[in-house]
C-alpha positions in Angstrom: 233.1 64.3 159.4 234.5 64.8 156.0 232.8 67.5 153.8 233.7 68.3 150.3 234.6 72.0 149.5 231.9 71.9 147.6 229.4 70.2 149.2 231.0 72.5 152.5 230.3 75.8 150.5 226.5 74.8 149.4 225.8 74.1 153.2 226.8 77.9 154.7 225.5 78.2 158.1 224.8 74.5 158.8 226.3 72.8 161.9 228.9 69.7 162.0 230.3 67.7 164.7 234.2 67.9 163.7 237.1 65.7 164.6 240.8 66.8 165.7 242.1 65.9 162.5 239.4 67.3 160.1 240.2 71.0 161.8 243.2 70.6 161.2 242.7 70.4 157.7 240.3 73.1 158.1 243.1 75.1 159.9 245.6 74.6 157.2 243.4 75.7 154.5 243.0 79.1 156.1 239.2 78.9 157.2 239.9 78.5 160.7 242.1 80.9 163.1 245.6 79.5 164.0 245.1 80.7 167.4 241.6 78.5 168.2 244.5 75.3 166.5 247.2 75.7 169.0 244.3 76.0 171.6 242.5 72.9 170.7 244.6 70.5 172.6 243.9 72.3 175.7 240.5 72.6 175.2 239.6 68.9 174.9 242.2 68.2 177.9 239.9 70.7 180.2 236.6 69.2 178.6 237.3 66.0 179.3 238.2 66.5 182.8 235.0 68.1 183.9 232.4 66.7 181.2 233.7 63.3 179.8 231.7 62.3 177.2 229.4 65.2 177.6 230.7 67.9 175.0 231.8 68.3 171.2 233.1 70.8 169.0 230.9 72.0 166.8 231.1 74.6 163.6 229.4 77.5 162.3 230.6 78.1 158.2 229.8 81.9 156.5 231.7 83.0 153.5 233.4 86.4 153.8 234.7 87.8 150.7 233.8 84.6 148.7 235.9 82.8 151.1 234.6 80.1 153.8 235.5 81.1 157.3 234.5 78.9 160.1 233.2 79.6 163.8 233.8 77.1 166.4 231.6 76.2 169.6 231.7 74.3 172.6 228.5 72.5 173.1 227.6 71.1 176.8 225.2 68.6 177.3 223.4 68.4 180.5 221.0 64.7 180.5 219.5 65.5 184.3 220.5 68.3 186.3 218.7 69.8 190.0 219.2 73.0 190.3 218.3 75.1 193.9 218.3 78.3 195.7 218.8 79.6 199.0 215.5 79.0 199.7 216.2 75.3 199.8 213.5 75.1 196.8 215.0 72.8 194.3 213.9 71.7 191.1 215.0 69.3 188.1 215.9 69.9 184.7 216.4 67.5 181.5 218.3 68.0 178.1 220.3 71.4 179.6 222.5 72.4 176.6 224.9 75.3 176.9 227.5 76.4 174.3 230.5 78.6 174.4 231.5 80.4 171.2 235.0 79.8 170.4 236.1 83.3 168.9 239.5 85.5 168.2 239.7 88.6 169.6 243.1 91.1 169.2 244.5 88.0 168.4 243.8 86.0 171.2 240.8 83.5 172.7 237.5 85.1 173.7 234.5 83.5 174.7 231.9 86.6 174.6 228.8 84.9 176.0 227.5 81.5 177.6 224.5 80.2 175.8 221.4 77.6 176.6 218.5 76.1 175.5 216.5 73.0 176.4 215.7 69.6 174.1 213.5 68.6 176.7 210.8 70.4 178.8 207.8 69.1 180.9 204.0 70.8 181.2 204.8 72.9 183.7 207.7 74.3 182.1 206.5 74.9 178.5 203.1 76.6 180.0 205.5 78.6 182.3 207.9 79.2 178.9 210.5 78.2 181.4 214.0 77.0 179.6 216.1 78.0 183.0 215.8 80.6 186.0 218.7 82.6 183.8 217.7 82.2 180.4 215.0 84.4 179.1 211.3 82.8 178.5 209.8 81.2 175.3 209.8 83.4 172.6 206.6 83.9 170.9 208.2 82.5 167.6 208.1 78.6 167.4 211.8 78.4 166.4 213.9 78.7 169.4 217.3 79.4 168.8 220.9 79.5 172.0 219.7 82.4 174.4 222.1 84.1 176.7 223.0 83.2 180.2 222.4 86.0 182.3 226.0 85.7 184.2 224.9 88.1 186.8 228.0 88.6 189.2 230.6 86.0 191.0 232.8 83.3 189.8 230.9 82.8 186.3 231.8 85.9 184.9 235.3 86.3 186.3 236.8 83.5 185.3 235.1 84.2 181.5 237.1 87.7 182.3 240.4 85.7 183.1 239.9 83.3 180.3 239.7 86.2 177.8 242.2 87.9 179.6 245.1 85.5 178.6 243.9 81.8 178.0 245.8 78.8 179.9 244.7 75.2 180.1 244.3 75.8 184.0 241.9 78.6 183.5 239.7 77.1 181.2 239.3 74.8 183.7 238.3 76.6 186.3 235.7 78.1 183.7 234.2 74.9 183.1 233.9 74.0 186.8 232.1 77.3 186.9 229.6 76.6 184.5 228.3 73.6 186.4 228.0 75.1 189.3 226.0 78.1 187.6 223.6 76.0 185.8 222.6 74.0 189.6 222.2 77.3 191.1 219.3 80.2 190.5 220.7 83.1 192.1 217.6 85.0 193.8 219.7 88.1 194.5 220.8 88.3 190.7 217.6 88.2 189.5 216.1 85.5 187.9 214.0 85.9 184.1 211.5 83.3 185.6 211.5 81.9 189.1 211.5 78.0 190.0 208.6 78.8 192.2 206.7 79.9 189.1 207.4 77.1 187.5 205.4 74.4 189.9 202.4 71.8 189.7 198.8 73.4 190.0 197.6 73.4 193.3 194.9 70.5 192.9 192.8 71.5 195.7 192.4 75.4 194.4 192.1 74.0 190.8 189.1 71.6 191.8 187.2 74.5 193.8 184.8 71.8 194.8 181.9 74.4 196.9 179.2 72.6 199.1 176.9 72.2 196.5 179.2 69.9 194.3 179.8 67.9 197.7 176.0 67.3 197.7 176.1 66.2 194.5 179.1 64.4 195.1 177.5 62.7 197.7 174.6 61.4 196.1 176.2 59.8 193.5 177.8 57.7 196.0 174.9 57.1 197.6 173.6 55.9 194.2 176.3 53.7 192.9 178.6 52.4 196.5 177.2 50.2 198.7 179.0 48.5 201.7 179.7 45.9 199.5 182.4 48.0 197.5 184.7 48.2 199.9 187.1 46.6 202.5 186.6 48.0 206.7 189.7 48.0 208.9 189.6 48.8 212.1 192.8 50.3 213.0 193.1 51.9 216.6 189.3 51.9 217.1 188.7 53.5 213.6 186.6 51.9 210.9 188.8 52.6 207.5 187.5 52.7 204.3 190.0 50.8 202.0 189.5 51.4 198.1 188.3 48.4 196.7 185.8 49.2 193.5 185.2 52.6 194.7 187.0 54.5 191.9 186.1 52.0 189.4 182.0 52.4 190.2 181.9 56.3 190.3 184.4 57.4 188.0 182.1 57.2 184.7 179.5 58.5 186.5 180.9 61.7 188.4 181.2 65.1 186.2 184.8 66.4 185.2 185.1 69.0 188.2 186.1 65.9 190.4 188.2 64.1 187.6 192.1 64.1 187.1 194.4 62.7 184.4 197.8 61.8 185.0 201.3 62.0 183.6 204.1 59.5 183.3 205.3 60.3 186.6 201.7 60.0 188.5 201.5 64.1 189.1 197.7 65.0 188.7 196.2 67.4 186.6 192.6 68.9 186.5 190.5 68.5 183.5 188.7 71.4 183.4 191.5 74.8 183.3 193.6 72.5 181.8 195.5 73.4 178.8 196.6 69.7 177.6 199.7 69.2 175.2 198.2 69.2 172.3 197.2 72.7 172.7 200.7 73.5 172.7 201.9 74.6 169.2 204.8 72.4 168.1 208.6 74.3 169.2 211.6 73.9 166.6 215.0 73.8 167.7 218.5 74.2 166.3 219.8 71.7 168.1 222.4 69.2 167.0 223.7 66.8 169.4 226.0 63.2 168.5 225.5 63.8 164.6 221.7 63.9 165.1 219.4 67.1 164.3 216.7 67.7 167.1 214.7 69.4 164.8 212.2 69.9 167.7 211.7 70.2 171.7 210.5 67.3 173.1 207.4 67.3 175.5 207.7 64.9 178.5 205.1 64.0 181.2 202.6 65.6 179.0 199.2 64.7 178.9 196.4 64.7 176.1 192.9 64.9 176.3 192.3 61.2 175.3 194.3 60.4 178.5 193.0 58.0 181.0 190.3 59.4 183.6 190.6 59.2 187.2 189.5 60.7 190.4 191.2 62.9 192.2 193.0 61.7 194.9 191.6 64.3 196.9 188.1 63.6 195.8 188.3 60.3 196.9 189.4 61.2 200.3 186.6 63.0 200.8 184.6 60.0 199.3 186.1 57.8 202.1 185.5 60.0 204.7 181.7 60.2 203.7 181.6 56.1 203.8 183.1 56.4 206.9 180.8 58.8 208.5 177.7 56.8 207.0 179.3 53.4 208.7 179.9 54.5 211.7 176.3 56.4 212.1 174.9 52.8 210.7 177.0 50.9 213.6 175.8 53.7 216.1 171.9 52.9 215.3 172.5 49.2 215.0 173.9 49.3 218.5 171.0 51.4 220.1 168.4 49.0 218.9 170.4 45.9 220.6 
């Protein structure tokens, strides 16, 4: 991307994806560090080794002493990730970014910090304020800004201690291989800001806390609107089964919200009532440039609304089945003693 001086200098503090040739202009006019130059060739032979087409150089501008200076980072993007602990519990993530500030320190490379923040998140994860098990939660602001990794202790750290130490082309390597396996992994023992197993669907049976005197309910209503006609018998090993065949459609206008669901993309269930639905949510801002594009905001996926399509709970209508299961079979039972 080609920028003006002038049109660079009214924009301090924006963010560019920048070519190999354009830093080197920027190089030769002073504004970035010699040392990050001779290093770029290395850099971009590491990153596309362990994240083809999955990283760019970006740039931070400030003016020091009237003069533009230029910061350069490494951003990382992650589409789909799993991540797991030693717990076997394992959980997935989408739009991981992470970015590694490019700076000069005593006149060589040093990469202070690893940084992340999401461009996606789901329900359960923006009610939990849950970016990833090492970056801190949600602030309370609506702009969320690059948080720091918590490195904890192991490979992550020492080869960013290595790195700094003396920077080599095999080294940054190494670094990189050492980011992706710290993003997969939430380290239990170096204690994680928020927890997968915080982060997890509602329990739909403790949500609905149906007690015996919604079942009665419950029941008459399906007394009311099912009759045998509503549904297909099979007898399967001697047992009459109730197959859905109008059910759900019959009873679902006519059953309160207690024993009512709505659904997300992905089919996971959600209780209307203790149910705080996206729109609730207030609206998170991001920083976030990615392929020439500004994500000016965090993206909610398998969210739901409170328009959303009605249905029962799948564990409601188990119960419903049952119940027209148990009324069939006593019917069969006092058909047969009159024969």
């Amino acid at each position: 991307m080609n920028i003006s001086d002038i049109e660079l200098s009214k924009k301090i503090n924006l963010k560019y994806v920048i070519g190999r040739q354009w830093l080197e202009q920027q190089t030769n006019k002073g504004r970035i560090d010699n040392i990050i130059w001779i290093a770029i060739p290395h850099l971009i032979d590491a990153l596309d080794l362990v994240y083809p087409m999955k990283w760019e150089f970006q740039i931070e501008t400030k003016t020091i002493n009237c003069k533009i200076k230029m910061n350069i980072n490494i951003i990382i993007k992650f589409d789909i990730i799993e991540i797991s602990n030693s717990t076997g519990l394992k959980k997935v993530l989408q739009d991981l970014y992470v970015k590694l500030p490019i700076r000069v320190n005593n006149n060589h490379i040093d990469i202070d910090s690893l940084q992340g923040t999401r461009g996606k998140l789901n329900f359960f994860e923006r009610k939990a304020k849950y970016l990833h098990s090492h970056l801190s939660s949600l602030n309370a602001s609506q702009h969320q800004d690059f948080k720091n990794f918590c490195q904890g202790s192991g490979g992550l750290p020492e080869a960013l201690s290595m790195v700094n130490a003396g920077f080599t082309n095999n080294l940054f390597k190494l670094l990189l291989f050492q980011i992706d396996t710290y993003v997969r992994w939430e380290s239990l023992e170096g204690g994680p800001h928020i927890r997968m197993k915080g982060v997890v669907p509602y329990n739909i049976e403790r949500k609905l806390n149906i007690e015996s005197s919604d079942l009665e309910i419950l029941f008459k209503t399906v007394d009311d609107h099912i009759c045998t006609n509503d549904f297909d018998i099979i007898i399967e090993d001697g047992n009459y089964i109730i197959e859905n065949k109008n059910i759900e459609q019959r009873l679902v206008s006519q059953l309160s919200k207690k024993f009512l669901v709505t659904k997300s993309s992905n089919g996971t269930e959600y209780p209307i009532i203790g149910t705080t639905v996206a729109h609730k949510f207030k609206k998170l801002y991001t920083n976030i440039i990615w392929n020439n594009e500004e994500l000016k905001q965090i993206e909610f996926v398998d969210a739901i609304s409170a328009n959303d399509t009605k249905y029962i709970s799948s564990i409601v209508l188990k119960i419903i089945k049952e119940y027209l299961q148990s009324k069939l079979v006593k019917k069969i039972l006092e058909y047969a003693d009159t024969e």
